[in-house]
Backbone as numpy.savetxt, mean C-alpha at the origin, in Angstrom:
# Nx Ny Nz CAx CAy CAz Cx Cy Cz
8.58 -8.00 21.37 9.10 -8.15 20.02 10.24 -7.18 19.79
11.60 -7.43 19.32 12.46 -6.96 18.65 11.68 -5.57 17.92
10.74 -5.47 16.52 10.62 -4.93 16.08 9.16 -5.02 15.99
9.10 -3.62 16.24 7.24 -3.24 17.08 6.38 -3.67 15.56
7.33 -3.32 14.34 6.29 -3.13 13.12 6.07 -4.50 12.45
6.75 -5.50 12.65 6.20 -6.94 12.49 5.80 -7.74 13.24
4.84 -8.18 13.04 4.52 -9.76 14.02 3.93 -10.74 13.11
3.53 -11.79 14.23 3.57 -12.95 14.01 2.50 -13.53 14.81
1.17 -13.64 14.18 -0.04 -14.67 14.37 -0.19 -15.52 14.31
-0.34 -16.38 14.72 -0.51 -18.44 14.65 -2.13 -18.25 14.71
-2.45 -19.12 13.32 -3.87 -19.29 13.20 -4.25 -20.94 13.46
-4.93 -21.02 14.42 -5.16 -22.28 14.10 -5.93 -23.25 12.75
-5.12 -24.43 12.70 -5.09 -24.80 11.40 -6.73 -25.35 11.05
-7.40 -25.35 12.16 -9.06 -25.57 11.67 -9.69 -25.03 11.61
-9.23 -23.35 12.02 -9.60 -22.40 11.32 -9.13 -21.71 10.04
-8.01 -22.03 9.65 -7.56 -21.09 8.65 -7.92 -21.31 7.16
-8.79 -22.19 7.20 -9.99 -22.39 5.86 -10.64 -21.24 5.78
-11.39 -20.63 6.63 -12.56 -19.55 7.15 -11.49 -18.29 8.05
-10.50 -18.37 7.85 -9.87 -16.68 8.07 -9.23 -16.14 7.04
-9.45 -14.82 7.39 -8.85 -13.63 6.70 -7.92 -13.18 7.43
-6.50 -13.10 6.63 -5.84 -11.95 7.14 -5.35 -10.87 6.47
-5.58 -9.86 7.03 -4.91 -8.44 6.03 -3.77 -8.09 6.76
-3.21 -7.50 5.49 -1.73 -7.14 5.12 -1.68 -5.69 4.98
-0.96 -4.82 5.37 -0.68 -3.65 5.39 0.38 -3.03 5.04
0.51 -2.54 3.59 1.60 -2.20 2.66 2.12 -0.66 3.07
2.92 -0.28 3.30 3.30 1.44 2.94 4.29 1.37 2.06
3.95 2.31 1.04 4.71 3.29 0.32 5.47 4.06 0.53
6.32 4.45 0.45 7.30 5.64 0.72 7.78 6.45 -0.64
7.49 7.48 -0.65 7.60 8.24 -2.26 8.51 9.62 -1.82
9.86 9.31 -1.93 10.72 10.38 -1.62 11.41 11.07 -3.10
11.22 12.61 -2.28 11.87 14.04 -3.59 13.49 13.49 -3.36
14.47 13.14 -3.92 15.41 13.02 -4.06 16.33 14.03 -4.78
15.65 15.18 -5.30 15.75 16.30 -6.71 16.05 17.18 -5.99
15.97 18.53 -6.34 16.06 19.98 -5.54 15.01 20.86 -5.75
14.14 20.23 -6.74 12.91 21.26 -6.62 11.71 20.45 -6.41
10.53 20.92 -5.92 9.37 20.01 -5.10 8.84 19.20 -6.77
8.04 18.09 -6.60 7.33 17.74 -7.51 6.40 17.03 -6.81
5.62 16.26 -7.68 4.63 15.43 -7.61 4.73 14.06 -7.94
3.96 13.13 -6.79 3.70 12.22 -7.74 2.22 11.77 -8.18
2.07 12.03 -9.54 0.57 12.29 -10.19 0.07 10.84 -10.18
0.73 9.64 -9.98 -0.46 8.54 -10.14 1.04 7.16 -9.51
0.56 6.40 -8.68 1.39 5.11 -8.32 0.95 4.18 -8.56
1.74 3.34 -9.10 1.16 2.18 -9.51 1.25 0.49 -8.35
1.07 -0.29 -8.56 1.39 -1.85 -7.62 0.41 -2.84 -8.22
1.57 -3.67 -8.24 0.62 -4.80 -8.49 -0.04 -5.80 -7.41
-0.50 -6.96 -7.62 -1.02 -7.80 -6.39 -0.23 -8.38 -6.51
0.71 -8.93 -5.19 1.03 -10.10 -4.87 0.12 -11.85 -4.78
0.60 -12.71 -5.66 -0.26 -14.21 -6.13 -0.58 -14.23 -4.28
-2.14 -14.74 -4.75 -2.67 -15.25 -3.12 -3.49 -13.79 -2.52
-3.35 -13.02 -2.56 -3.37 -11.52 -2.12 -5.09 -11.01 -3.08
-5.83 -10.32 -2.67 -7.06 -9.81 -2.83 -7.34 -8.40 -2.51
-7.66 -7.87 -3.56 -7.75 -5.93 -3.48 -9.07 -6.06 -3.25
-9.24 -5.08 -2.38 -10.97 -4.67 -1.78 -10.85 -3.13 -2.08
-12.04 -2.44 -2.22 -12.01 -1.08 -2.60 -12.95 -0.25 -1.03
-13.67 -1.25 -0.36 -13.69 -0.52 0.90 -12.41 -0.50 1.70
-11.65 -1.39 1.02 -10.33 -1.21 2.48 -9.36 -0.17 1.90
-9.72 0.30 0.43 -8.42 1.01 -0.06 -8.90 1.99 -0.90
-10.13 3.26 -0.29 -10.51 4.00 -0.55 -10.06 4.91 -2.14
-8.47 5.11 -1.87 -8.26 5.86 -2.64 -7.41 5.96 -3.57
-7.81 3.66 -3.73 -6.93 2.94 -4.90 -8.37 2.84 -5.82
-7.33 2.27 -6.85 -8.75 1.49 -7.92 -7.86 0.44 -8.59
-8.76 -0.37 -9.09 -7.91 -1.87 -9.54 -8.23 -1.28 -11.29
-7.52 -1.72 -12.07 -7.22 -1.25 -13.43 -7.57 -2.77 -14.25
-8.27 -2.40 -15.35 -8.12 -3.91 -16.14 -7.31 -4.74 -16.49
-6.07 -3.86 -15.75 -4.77 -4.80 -16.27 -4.05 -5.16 -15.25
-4.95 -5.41 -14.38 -4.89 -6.58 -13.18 -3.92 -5.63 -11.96
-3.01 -4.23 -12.51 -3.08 -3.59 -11.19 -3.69 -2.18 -10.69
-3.02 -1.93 -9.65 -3.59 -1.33 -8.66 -3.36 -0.01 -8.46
-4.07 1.07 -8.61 -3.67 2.58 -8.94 -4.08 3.57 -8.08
-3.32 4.33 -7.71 -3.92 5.94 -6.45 -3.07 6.91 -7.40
-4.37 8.14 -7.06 -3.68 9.23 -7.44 -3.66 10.31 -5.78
-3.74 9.73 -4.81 -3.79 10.17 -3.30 -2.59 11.43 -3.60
-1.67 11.36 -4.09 -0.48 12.54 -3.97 -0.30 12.66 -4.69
-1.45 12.94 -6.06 -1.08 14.06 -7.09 -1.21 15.50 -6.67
-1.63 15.82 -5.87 -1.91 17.31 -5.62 -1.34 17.76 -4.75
-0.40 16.90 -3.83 0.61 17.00 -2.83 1.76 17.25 -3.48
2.52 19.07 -2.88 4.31 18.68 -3.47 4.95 18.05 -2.44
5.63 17.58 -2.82 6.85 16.46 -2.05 8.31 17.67 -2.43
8.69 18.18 -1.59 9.97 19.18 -0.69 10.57 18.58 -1.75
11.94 19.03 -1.64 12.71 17.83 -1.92 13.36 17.92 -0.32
13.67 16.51 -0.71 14.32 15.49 1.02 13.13 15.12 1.71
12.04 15.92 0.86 10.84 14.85 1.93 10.55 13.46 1.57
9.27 13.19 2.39 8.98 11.67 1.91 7.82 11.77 2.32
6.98 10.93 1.62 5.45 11.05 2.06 5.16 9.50 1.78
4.49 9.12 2.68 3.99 7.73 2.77 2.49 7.27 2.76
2.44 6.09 1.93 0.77 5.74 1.85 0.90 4.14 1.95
-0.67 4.04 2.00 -0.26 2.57 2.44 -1.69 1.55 1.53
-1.05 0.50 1.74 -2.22 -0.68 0.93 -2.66 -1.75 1.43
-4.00 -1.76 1.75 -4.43 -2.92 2.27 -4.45 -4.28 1.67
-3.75 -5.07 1.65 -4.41 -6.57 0.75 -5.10 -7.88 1.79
């Protein structure tokens, strides 16, 4: 593959009634500023078709208003010029 971080599964079509596939989101949350900060809470919504599980996404929670919330790097400073990355299972 061209590019190691995508591919491409062919499910067969008499199975793909009865499969699952998960999707693997990252975040990227970069200091762009000159002094460190935080980020205290991220938000995302679901993509239509797409299903939030809370064993696959420990240290999200789904909100009554249909999205999807971590506070994983509130207590992390972010440099500035850094970047810190998280990621989402759907």
């Amino acid at each position: 593959m061209e590019n190691s971080k995508l591919g491409k599964v062919d499910i067969n079509p008499k199975y793909a009634d009865s499969s699952k596939v998960f999707v693997e989101y990252t975040i990227d949350v970069s200091n762009k500023g000159e002094i460190a900060g935080y980020a205290k809470r991220i938000v995302d919504y679901l993509p239509d078709g797409l299903e939030f599980d809370t064993e696959l996404n420990p240290t999200w929670y789904r909100s009554a208003d249909g999205y999807v919330y971590t506070d994983e790097l509130a207590d992390t400073a972010i440099n500035p010029g850094e970047t810190k990355t998280i990621s989402l299972v759907l």
